[in-house]
Biopython code that builds the backbone (N, CA, C, O; Angstrom):
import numpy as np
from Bio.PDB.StructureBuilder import StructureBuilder

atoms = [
    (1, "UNK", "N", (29.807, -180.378, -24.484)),
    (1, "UNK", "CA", (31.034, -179.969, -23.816)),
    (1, "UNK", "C", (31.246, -178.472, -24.038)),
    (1, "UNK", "O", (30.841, -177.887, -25.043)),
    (2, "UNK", "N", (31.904, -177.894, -23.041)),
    (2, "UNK", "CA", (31.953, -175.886, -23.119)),
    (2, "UNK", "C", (33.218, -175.791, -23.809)),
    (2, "UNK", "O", (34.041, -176.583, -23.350)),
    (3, "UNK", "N", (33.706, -174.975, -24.904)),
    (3, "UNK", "CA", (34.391, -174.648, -25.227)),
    (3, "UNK", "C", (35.433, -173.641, -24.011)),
    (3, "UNK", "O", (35.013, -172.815, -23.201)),
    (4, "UNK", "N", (36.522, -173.968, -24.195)),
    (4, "UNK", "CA", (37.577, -173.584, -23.152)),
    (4, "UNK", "C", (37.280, -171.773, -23.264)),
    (4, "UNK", "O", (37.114, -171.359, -24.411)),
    (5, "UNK", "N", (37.227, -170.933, -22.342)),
    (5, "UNK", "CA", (37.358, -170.021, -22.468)),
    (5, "UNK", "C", (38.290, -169.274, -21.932)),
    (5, "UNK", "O", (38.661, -169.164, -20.764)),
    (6, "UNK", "N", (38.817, -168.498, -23.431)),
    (6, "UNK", "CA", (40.631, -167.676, -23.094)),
    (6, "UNK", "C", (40.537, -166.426, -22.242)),
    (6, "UNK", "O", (39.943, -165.376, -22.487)),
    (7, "UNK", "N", (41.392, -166.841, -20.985)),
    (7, "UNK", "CA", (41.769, -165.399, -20.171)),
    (7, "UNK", "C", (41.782, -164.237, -20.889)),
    (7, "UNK", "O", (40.817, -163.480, -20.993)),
    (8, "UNK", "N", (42.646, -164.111, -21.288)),
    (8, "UNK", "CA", (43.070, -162.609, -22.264)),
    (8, "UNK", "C", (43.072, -162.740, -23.736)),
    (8, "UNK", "O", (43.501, -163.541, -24.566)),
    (9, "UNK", "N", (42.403, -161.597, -23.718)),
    (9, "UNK", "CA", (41.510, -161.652, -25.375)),
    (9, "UNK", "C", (43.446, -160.634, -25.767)),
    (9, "UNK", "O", (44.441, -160.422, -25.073)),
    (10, "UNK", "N", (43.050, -160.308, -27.225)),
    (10, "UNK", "CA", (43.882, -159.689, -28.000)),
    (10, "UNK", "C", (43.441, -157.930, -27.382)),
    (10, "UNK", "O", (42.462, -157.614, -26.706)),
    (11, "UNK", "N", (44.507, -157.076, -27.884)),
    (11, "UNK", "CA", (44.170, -155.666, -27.646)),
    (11, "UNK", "C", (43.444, -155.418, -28.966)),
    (11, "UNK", "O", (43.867, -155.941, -29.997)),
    (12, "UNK", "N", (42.149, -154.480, -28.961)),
    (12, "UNK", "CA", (41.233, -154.697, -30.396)),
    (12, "UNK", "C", (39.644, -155.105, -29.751)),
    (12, "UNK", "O", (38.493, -154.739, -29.993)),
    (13, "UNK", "N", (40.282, -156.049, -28.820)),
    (13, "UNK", "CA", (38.595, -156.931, -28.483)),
    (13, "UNK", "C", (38.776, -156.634, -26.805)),
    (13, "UNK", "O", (39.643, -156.293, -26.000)),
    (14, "UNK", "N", (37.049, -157.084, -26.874)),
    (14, "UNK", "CA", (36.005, -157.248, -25.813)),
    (14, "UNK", "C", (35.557, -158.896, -25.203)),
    (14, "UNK", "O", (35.379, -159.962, -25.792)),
    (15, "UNK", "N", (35.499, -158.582, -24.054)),
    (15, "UNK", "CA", (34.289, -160.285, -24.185)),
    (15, "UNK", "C", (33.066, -159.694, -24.377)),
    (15, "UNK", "O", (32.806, -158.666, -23.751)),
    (16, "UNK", "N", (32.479, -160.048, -24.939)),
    (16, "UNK", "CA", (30.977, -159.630, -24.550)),
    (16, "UNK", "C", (30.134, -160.063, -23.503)),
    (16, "UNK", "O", (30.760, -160.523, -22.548)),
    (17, "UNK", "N", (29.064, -160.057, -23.404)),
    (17, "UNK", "CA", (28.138, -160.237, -22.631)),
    (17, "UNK", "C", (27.856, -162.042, -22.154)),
    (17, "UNK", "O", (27.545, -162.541, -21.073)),
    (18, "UNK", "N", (28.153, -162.697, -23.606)),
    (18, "UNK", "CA", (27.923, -164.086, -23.206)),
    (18, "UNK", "C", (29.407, -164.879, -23.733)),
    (18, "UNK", "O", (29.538, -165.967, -24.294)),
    (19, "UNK", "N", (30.151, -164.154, -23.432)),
    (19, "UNK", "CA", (31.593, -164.321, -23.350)),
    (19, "UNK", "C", (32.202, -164.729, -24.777)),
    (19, "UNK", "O", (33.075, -165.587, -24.906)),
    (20, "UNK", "N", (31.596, -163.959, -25.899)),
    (20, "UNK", "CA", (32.066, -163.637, -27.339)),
    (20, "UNK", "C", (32.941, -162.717, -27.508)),
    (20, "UNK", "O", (32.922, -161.670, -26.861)),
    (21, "UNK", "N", (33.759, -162.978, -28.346)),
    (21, "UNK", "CA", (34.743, -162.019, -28.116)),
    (21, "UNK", "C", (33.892, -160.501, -29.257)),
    (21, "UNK", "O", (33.238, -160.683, -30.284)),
    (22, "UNK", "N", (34.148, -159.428, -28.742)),
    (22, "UNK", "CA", (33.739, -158.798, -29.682)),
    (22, "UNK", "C", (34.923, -157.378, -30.017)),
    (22, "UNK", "O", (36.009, -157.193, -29.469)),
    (23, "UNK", "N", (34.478, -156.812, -30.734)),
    (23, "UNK", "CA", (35.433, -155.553, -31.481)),
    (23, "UNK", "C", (35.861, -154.061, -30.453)),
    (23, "UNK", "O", (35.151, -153.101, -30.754)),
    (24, "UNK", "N", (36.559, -153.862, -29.689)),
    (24, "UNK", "CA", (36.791, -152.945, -28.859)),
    (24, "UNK", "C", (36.825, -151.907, -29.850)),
    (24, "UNK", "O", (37.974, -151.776, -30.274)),
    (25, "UNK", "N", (35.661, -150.790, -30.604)),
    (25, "UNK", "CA", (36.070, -150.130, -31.567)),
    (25, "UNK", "C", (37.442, -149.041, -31.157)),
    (25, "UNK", "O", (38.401, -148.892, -31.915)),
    (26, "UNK", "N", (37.335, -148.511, -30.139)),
    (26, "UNK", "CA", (38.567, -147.327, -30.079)),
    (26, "UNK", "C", (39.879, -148.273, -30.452)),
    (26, "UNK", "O", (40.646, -147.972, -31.367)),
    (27, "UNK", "N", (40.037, -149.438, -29.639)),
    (27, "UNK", "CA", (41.308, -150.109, -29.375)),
    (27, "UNK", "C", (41.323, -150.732, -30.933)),
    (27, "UNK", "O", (42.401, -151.139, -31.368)),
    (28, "UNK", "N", (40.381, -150.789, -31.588)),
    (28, "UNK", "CA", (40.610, -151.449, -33.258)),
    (28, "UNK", "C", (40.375, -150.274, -33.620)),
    (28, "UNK", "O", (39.219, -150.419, -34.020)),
    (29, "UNK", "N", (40.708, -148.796, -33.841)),
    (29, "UNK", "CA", (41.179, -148.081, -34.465)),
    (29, "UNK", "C", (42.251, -148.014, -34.338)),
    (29, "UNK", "O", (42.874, -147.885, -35.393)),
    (30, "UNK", "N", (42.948, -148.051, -33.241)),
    (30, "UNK", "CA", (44.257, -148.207, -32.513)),
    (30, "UNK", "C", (45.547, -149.161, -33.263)),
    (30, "UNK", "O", (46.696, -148.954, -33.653)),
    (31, "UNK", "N", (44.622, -150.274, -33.197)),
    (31, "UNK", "CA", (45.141, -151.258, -34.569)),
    (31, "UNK", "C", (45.482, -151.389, -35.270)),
    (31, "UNK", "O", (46.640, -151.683, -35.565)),
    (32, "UNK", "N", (44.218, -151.153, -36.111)),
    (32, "UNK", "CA", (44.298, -150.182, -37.383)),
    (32, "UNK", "C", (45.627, -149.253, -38.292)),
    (32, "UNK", "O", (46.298, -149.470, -39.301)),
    (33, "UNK", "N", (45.525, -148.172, -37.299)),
    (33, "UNK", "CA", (46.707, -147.280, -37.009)),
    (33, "UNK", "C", (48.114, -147.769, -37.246)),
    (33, "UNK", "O", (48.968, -147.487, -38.086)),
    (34, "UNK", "N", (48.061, -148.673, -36.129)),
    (34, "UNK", "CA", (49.737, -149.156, -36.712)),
    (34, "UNK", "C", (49.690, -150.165, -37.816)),
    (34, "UNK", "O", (50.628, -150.310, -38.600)),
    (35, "UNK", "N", (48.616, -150.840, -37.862)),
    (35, "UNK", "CA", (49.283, -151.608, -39.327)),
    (35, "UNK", "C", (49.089, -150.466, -40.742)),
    (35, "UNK", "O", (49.656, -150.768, -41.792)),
    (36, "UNK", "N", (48.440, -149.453, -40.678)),
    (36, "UNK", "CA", (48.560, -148.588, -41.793)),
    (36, "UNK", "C", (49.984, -147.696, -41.565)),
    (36, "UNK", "O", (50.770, -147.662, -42.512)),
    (37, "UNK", "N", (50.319, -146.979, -40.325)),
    (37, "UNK", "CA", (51.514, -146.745, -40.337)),
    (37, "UNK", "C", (52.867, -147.320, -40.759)),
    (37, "UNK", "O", (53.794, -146.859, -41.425)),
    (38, "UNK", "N", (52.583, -148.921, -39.912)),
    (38, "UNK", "CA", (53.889, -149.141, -40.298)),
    (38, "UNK", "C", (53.876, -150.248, -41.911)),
    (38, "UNK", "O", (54.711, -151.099, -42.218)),
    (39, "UNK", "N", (53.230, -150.030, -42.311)),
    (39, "UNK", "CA", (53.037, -150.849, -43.834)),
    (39, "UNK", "C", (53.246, -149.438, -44.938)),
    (39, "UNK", "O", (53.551, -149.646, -46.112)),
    (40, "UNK", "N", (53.077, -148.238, -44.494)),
    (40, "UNK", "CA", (53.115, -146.925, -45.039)),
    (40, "UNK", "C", (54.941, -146.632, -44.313)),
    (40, "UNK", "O", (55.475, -145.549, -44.548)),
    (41, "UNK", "N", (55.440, -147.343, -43.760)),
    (41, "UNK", "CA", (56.945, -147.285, -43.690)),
    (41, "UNK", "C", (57.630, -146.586, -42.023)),
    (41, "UNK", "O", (58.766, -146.192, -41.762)),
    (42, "UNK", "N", (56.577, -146.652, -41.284)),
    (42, "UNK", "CA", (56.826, -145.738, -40.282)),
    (42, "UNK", "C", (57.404, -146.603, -39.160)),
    (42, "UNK", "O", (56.632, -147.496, -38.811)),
    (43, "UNK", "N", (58.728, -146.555, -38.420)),
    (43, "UNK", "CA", (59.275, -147.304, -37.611)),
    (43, "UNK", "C", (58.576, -147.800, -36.092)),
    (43, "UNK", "O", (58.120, -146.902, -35.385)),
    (44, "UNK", "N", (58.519, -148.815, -35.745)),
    (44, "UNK", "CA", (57.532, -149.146, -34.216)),
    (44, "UNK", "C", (58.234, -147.869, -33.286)),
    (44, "UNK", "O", (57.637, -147.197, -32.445)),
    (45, "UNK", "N", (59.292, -147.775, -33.583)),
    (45, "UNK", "CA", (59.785, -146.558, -31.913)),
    (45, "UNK", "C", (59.224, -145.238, -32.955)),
    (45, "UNK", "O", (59.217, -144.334, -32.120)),
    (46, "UNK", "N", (58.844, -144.714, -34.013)),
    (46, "UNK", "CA", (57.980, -143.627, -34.551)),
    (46, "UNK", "C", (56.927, -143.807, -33.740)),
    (46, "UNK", "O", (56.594, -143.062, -32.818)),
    (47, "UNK", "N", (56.281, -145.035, -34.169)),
    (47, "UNK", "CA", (54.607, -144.802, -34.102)),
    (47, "UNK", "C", (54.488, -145.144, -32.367)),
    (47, "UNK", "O", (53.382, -145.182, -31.827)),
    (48, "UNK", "N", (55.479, -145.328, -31.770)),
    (48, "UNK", "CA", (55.236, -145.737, -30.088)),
    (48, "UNK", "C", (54.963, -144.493, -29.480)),
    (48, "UNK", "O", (53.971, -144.230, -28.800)),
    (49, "UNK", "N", (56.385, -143.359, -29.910)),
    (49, "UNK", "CA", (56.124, -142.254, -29.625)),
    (49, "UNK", "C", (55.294, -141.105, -30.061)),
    (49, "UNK", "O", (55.202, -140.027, -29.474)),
    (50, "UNK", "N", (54.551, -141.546, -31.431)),
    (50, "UNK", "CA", (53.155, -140.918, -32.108)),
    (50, "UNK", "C", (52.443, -141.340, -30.722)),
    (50, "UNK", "O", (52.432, -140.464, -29.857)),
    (51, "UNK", "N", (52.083, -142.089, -30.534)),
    (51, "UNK", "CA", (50.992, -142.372, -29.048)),
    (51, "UNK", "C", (51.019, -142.094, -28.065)),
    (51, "UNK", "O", (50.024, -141.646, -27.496)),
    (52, "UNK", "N", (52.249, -142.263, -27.449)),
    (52, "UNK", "CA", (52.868, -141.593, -26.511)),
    (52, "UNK", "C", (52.357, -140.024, -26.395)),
    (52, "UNK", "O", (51.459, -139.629, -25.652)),
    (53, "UNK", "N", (53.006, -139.365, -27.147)),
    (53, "UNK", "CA", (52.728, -137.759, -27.391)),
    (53, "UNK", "C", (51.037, -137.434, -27.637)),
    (53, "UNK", "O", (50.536, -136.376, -27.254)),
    (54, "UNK", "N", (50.314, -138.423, -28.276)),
    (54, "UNK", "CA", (48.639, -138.523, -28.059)),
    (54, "UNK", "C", (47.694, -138.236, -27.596)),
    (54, "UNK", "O", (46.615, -137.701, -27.852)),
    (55, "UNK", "N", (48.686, -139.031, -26.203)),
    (55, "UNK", "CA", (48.016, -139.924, -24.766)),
    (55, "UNK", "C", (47.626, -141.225, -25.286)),
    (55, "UNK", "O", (47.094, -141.793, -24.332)),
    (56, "UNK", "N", (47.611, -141.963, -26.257)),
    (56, "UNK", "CA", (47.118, -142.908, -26.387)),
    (56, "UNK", "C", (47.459, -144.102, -25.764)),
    (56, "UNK", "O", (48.422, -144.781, -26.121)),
    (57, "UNK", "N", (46.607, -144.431, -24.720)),
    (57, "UNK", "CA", (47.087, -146.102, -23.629)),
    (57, "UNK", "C", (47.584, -147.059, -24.400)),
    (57, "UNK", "O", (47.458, -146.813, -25.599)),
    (58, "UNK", "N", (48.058, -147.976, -24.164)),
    (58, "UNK", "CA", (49.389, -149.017, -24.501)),
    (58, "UNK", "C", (47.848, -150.180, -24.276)),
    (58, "UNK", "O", (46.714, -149.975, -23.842)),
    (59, "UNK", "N", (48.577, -151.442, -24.841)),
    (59, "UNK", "CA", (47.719, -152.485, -24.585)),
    (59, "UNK", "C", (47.058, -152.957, -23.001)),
    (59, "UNK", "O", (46.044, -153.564, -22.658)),
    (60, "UNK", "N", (48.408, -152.222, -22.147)),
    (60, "UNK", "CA", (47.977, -152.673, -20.759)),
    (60, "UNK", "C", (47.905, -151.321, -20.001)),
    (60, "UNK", "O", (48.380, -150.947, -18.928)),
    (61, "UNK", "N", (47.117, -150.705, -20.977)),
    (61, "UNK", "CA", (46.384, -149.174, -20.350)),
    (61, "UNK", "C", (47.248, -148.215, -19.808)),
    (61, "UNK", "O", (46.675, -147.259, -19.286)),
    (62, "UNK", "N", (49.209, -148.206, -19.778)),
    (62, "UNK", "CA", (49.802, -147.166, -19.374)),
    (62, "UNK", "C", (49.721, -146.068, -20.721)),
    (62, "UNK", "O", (48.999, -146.162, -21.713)),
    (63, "UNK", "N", (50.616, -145.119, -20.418)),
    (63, "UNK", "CA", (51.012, -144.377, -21.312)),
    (63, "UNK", "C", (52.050, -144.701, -22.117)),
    (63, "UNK", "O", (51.920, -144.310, -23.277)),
    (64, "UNK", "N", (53.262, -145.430, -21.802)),
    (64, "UNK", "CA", (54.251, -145.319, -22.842)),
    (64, "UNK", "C", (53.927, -147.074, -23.661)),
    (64, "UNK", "O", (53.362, -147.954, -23.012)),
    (65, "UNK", "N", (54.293, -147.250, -24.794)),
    (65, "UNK", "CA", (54.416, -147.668, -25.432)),
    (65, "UNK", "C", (55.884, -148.392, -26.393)),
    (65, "UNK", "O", (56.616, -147.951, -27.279)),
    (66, "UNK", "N", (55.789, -149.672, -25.659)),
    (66, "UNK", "CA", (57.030, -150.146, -26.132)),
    (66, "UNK", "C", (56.749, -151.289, -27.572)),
    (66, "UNK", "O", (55.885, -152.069, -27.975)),
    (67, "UNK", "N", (58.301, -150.693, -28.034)),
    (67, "UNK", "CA", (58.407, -151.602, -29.133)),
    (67, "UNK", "C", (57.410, -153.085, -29.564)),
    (67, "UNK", "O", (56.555, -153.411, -30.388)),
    (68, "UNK", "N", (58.222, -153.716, -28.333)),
    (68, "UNK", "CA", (57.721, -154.907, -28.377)),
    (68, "UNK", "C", (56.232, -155.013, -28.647)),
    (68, "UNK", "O", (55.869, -155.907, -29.411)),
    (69, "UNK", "N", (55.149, -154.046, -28.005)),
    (69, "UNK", "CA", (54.073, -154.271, -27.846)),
    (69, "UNK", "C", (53.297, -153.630, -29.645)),
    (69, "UNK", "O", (52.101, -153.874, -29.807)),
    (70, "UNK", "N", (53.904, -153.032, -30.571)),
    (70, "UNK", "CA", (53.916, -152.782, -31.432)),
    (70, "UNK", "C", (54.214, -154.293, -32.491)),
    (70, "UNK", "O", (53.793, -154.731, -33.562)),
    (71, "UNK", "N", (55.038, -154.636, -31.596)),
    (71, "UNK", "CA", (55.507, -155.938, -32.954)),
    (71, "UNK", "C", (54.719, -157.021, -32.344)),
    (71, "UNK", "O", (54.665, -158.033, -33.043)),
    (72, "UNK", "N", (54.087, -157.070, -31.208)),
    (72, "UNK", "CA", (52.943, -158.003, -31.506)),
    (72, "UNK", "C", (52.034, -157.622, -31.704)),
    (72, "UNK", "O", (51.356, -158.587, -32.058)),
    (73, "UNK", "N", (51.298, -156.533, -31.735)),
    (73, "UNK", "CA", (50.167, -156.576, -32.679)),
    (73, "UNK", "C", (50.256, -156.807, -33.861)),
    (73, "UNK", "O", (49.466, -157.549, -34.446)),
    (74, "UNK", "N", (51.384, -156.123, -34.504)),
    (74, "UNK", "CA", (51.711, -156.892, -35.952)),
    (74, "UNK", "C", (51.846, -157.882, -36.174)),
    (74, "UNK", "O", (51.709, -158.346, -37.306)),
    (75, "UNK", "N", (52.179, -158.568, -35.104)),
    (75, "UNK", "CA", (52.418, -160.123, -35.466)),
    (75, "UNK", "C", (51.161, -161.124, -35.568)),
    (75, "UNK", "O", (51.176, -162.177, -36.204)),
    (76, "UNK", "N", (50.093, -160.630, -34.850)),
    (76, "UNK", "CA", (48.867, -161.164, -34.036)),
    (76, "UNK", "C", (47.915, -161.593, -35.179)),
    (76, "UNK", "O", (47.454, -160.561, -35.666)),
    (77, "UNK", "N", (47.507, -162.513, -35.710)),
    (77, "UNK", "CA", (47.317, -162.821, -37.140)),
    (77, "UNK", "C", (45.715, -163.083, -37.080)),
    (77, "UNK", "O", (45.070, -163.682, -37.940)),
    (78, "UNK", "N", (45.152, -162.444, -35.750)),
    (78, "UNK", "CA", (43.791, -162.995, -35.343)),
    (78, "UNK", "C", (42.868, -161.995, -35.823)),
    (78, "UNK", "O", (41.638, -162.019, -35.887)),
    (79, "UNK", "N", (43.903, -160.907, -36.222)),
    (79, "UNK", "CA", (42.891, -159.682, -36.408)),
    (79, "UNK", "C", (42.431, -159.992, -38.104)),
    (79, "UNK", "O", (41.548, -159.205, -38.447)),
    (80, "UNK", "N", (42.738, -160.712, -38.926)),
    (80, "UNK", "CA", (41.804, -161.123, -39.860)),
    (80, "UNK", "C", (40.793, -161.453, -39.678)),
    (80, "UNK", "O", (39.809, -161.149, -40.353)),
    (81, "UNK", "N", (40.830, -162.298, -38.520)),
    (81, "UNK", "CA", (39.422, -162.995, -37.904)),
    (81, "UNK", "C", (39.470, -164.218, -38.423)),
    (81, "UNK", "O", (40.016, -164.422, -39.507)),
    (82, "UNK", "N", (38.901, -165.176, -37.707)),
    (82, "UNK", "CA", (38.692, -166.720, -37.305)),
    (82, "UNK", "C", (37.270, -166.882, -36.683)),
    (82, "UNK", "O", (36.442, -166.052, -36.309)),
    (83, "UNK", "N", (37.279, -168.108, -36.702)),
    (83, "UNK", "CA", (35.649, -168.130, -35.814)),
    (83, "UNK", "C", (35.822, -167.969, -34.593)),
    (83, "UNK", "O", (34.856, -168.527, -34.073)),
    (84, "UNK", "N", (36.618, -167.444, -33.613)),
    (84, "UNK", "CA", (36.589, -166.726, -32.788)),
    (84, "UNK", "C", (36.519, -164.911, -32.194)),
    (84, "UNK", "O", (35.968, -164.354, -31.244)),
    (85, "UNK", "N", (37.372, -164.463, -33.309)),
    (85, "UNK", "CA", (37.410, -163.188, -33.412)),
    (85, "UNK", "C", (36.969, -162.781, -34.405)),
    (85, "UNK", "O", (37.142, -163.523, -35.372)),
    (86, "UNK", "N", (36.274, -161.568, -34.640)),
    (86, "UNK", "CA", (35.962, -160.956, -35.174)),
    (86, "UNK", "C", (36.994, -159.946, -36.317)),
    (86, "UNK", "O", (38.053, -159.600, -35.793)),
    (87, "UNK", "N", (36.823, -159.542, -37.533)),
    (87, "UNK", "CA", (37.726, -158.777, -38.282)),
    (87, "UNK", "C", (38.102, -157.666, -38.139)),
    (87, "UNK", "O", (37.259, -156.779, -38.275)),
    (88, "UNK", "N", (39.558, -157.278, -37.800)),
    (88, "UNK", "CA", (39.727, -155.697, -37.571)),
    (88, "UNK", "C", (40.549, -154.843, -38.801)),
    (88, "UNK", "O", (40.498, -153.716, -39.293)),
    (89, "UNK", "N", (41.364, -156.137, -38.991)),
    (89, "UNK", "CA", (42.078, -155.254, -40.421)),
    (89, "UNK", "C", (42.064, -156.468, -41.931)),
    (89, "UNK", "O", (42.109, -157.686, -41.753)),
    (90, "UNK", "N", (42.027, -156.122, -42.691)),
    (90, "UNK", "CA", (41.415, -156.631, -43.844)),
    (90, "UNK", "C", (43.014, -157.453, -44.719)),
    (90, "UNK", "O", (43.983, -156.754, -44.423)),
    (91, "UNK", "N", (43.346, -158.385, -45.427)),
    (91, "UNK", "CA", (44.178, -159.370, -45.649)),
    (91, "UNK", "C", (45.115, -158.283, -46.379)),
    (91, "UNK", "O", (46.296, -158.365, -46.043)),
    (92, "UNK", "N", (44.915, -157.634, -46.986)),
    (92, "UNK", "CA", (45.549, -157.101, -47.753)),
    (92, "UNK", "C", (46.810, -156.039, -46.925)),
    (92, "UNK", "O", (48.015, -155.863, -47.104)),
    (93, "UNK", "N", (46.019, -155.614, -46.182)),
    (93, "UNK", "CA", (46.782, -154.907, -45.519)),
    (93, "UNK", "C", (47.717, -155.715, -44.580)),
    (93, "UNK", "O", (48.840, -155.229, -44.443)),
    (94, "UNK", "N", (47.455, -156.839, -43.922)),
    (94, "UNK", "CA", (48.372, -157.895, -43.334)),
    (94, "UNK", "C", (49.740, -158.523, -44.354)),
    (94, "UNK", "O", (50.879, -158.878, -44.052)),
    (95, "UNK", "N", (49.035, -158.458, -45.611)),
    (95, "UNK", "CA", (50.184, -158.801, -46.204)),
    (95, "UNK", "C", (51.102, -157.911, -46.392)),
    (95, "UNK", "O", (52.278, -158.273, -46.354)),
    (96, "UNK", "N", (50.637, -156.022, -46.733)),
    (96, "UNK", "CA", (51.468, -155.066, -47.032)),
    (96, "UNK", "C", (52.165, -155.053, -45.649)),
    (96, "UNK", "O", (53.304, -154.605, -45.787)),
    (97, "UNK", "N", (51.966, -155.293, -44.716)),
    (97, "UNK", "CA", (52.609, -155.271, -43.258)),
    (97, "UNK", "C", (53.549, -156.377, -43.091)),
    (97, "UNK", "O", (54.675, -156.174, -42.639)),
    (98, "UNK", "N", (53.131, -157.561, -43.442)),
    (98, "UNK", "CA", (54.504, -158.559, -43.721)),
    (98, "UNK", "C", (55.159, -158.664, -44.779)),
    (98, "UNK", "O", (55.776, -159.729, -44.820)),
    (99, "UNK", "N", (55.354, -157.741, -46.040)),
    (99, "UNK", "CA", (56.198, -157.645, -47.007)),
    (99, "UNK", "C", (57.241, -157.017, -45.996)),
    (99, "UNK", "O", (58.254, -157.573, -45.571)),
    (100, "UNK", "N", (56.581, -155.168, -45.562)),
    (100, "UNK", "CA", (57.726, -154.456, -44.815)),
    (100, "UNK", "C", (58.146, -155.357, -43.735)),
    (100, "UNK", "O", (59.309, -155.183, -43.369)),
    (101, "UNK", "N", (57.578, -156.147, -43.223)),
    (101, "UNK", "CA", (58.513, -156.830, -42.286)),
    (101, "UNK", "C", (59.360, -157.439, -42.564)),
    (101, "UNK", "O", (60.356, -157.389, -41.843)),
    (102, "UNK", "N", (59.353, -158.200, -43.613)),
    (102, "UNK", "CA", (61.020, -158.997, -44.432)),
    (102, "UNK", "C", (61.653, -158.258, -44.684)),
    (102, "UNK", "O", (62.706, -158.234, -44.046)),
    (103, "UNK", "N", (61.478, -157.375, -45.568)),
    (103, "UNK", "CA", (62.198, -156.161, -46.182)),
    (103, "UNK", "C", (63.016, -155.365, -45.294)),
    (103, "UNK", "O", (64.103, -155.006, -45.747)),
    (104, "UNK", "N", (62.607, -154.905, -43.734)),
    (104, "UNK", "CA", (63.631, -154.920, -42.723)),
    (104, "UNK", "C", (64.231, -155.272, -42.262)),
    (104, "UNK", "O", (65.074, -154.640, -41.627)),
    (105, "UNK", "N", (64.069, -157.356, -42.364)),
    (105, "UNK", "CA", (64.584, -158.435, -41.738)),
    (105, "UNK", "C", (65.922, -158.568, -42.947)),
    (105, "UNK", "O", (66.801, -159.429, -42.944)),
    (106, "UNK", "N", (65.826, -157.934, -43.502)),
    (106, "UNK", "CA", (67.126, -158.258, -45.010)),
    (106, "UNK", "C", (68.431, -157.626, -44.259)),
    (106, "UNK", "O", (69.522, -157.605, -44.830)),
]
sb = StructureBuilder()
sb.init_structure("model")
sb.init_model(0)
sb.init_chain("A")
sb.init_seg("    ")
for serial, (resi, resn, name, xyz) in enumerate(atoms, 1):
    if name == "N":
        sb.init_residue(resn, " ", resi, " ")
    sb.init_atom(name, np.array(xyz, "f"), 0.0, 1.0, " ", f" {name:<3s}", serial, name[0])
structure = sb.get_structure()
């Protein structure tokens, strides 16, 4: 039986060639970026408009960069990796990213 294959991958990844998901490196530096920013304390409307001012494309390739699209990548728990995706940011840093997220939710 074929395993179901997902329309839209995460921002970070690729399909590949035989429809694996693989590591979009620019867009997983991109990643990257905000979970070190905002775990280093930096607000989603900071780091929207860090990109913004860049040029750096948004998940759906415009220029501006909204909130929202900041708090789901943070939220997106795939970028540890699973047997589907591949690893973009490492546990530790997911957790320093959901401490500051309670810690704002207070």
């Amino acid at each position: 039986m074929d395993k179901k294959v997902q329309k839209r991958i995460a921002f970070g990844y690729n399909r590949g060639f035989s429809n694996n998901i693989e590591i979009n490196e620019l867009q997983a530096m991109t990643v990257k970026l905000i979970y070190e920013l905002y775990a280093d304390g930096e607000s989603m409307g900071s780091i929207s408009a860090r990109f913004e001012s860049c040029s750096i494309p948004s998940p759906y390739n415009n220029p501006k960069w909204g909130k929202q699209a900041i708090s789901k990548i943070l939220s997106y728990e795939r970028y540890i990796g699973d047997e589907n995706y591949p690893k973009i940011i490492d546990e530790e840093l997911i957790n320093r990213v959901q401490r500051v997220r309670l810690e704002k939710a207070k």
